[in-house]
N, C-alpha and C positions, 0 to 999 in steps of 0.2 A: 504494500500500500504506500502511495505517495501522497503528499498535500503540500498546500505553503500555509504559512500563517497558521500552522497546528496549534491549539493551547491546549493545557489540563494541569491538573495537579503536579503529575510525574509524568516522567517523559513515557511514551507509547511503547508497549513492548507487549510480544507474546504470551500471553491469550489474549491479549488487550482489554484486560477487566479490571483495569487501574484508572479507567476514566472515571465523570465523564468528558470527553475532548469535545472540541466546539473547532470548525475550519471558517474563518473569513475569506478564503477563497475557492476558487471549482478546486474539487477532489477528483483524483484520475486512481482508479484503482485495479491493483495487478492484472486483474484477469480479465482486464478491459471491459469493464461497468466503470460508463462516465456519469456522474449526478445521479440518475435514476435506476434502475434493476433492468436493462436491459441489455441485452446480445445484441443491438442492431447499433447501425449507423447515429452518431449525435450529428444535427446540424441548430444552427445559428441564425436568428432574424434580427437585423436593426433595419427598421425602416427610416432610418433617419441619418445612419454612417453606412449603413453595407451597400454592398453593389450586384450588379448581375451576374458581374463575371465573375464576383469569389467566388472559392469552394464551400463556404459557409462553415466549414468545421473548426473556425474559436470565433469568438469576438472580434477579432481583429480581421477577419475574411469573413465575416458576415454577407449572409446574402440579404435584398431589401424587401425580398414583398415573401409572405408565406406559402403561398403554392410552390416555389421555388424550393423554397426549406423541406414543405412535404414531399414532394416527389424525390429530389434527394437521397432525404433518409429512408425512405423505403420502407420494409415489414420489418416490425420488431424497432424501428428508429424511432428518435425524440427529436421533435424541435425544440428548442427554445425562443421564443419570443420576445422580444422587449419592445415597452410602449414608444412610441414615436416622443420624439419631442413639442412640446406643446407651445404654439407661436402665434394664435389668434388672442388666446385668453377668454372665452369666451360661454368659457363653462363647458367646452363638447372636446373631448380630446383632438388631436390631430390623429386622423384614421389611416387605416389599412383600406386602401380604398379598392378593395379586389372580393371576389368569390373562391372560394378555395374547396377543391373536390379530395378527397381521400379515397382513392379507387379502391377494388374490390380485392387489386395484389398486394395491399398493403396493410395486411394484416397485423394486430397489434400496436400497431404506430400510436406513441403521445404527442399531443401538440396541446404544449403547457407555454402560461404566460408569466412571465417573472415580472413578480404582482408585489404590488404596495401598497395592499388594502383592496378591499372588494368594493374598489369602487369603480366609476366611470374613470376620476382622474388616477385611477392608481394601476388600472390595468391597459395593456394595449387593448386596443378598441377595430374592431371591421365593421364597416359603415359602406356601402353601394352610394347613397343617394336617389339612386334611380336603377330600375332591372326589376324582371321578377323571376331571381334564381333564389333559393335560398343562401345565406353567406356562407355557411360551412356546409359540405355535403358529404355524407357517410353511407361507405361503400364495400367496408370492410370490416371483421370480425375484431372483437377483443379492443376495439380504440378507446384511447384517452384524451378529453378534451378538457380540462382545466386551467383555471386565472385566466381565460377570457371576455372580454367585454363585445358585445353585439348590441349596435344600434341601427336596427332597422325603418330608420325616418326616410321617405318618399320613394323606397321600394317594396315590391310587394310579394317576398319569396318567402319571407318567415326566416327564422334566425338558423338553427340544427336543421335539418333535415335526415332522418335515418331512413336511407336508402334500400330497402331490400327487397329483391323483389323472388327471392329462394332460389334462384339460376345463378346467373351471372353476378346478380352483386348482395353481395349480405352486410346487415348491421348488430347482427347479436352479440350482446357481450359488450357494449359501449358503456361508458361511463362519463359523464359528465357533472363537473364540479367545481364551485367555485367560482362560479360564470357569473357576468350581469347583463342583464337583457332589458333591452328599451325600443318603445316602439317598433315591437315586430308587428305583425301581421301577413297572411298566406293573401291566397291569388283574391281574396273578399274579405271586406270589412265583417264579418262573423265567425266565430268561433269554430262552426265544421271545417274553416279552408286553410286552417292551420294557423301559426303565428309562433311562439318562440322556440320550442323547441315540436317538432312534429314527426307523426309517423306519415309516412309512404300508405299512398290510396290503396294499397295492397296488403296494408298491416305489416304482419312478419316481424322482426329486430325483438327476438325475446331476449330476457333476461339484461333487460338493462336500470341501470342506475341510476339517479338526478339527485345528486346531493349539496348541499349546504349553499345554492343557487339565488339570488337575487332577482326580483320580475319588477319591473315597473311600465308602465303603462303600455301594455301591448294586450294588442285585441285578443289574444288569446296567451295564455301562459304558457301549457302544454297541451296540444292536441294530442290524442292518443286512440286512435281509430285505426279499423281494419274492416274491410267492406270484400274483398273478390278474392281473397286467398285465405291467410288462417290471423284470427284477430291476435295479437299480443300478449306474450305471457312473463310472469316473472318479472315485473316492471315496480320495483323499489323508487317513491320520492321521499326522500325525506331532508330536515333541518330545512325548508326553504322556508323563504319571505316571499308572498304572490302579490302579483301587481294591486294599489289599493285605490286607483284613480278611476271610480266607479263609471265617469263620464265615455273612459277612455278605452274599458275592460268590458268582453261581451261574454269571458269565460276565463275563469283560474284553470280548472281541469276539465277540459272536455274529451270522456269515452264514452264515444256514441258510433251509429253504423252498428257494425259489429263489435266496436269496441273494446274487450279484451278478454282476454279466455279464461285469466284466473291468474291468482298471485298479487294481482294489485293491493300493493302496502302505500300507503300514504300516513307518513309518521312523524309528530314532532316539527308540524309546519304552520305557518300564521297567514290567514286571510282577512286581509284588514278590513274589504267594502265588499258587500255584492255591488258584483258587476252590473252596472245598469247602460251599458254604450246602445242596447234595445234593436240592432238591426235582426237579430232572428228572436223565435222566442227562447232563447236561452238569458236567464236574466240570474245566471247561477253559479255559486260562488265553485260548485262541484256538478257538474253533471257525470251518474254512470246509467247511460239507459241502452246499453249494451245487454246481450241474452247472454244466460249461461254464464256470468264475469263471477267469479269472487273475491276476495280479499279482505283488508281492514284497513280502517280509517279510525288513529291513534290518536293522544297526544296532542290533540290540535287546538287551536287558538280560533275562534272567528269574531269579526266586528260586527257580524249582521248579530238582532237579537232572541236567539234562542229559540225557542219555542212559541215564540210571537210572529216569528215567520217560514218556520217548518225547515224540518232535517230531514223527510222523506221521500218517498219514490217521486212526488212529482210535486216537488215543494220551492218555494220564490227564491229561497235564499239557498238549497243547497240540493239539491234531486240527485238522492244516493238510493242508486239499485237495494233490492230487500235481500240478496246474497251478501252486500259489503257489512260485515260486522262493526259494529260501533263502540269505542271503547276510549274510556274518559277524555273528551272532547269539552272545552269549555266557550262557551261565550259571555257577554256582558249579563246575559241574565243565569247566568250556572249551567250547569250541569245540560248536554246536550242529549237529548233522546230521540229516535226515531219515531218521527208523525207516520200514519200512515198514508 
């Protein structure tokens, strides 16, 4: 193992159970795992020092835009990202102003942002302006996408997209974390057409993860729908904050169509407003009106109030399928139970 900038108590030695050591700078270790647990390729993003022509692999050869960085590193690679420098001031970071596709060969791949807080101004940021691609596209098994920022203001592709269509391209096994999301929205202002993070009209991408994720005003948080192949299974969100700009929100969690097969955990998450944006009728802090779905809804926090505006199958403030088990859920008025 190598490093600079080692500290600890005593110097580092075999077994190395004399820490704990702390590095101020990147760690490179023997068996060629750089920063993260992985076998593949590390590449490098500065959108504000790198170039086209680096190789991307330190800081100092930095490549500028991230699809560069993903394709690169390859299955099993890590990008690195850093936020662009900020030169408007203007409250909206300086963005990555591109779409970025993760194919279906590149399996495993993280695209992590080296983050200063989970914010707008602390993470680098991907911003279109205009298009309706979604900004990240997933297309491959086992990915990592965390300390990203997505602002999807005047396009209309939605922020994630999990790509799977069970042939050619798969998303099972993603994880996304740490993320903040503004102003997304899919191909319509309502909540069936996606928005920040979404499944593919074809469902598919089980076994995925949304943790400790940040929503603010986008027409839909996460769609999670499956309508012509096999609905979603195995779909963990938990620790987020959902968007609370009731004007601006037509859906926190919308599974609907087919919506999901079973496994849906939602745990340890705060809903500040029912969504009242009113272009469909979904005017719901949770819709699952999926067949067959089951899961639990834990843990959770809501601003709508309680049993003054219903927690059941087809209720104002939050239409939770009668398979999703309910279990200590609070709002401003106590204790949440299922209306029927």
């Amino acid at each position: 193992m190598s490093g600079q900038g080692l500290r600890g108590d005593n110097p580092a030695c075999s077994p190395y159970s004399n820490g704990p050591y702390t590095w101020d700078q990147h760690v490179t270790f023997t068996a060629g795992l750089s920063g993260v647990n992985t076998s593949g390729s590390v590449r490098y993003v500065d959108g504000t020092n790198g170039a086209s022509g680096n190789d991307g692999k330190s800081w100092t050869t930095a490549l500028d835009t991230i699809q560069a960085g993903v394709t690169a590193a390859g299955a099993k690679g890590t990008v690195f990202v850093a936020p662009k420098a900020i030169t408007d001031f203007t409250g909206d970071p300086t963005n990555y102003a591109e779409v970025v596709i993760i194919p279906a060969t590149h399996y495993g791949l993280s695209l992590i942002g080296v983050s200063r807080g989970q914010t707008q101004g602390g993470l680098p940021q991907i911003k279109m302006g205009s298009g309706a691609n979604a900004l990240v596209t997933v297309r491959a098994a086992g990915c990592l996408i965390q300390s990203i920022g997505f602002d999807g203001s005047s396009s209309t592709g939605g922020g994630i997209l999990l790509d799977d269509d069970y042939s050619a391209k798969t998303a099972f096994g993603t994880t996304i974390a740490n993320c903040h999301f503004k102003n997304c929205v899919g191909s319509a202002a309502n909540a069936t057409a996606g928005g920040a993070i979404q499944w593919a009209a074809v469902g598919n991408a089980w076994q995925v993860l949304i943790n400790n994720c940040r929503f603010y005003r986008n027409v839909c948080d996460i769609c999670l729908i499956g309508t012509s192949n096999t609905a979603p299974q195995d779909v963990v969100i938990k620790n987020c904050l959902f968007s609370g700009s009731a004007a601006s929100t037509d859906c926190n969690i919308y599974a609907g169509g087919s919506g999901f097969g079973g496994g849906l955990v939602i745990d340890n998450c705060s809903f500040p407003k029912t969504p009242a944006l009113g272009t469909t009728d979904l005017f719901t802090e949770i819709t699952c009106t999926g067949t067959g779905g089951t899961g639990i809804l834990s843990n959770c926090v809501f601003g709508a109030a309680g049993t003054t505006t219903g927690y059941g199958a087809s209720k104002a403030s939050a239409s939770i399928g009668t398979t999703i088990e309910l279990c200590n859920n609070h709002s401003n008025a106590g204790l949440i139970v299922r209306e029927a």
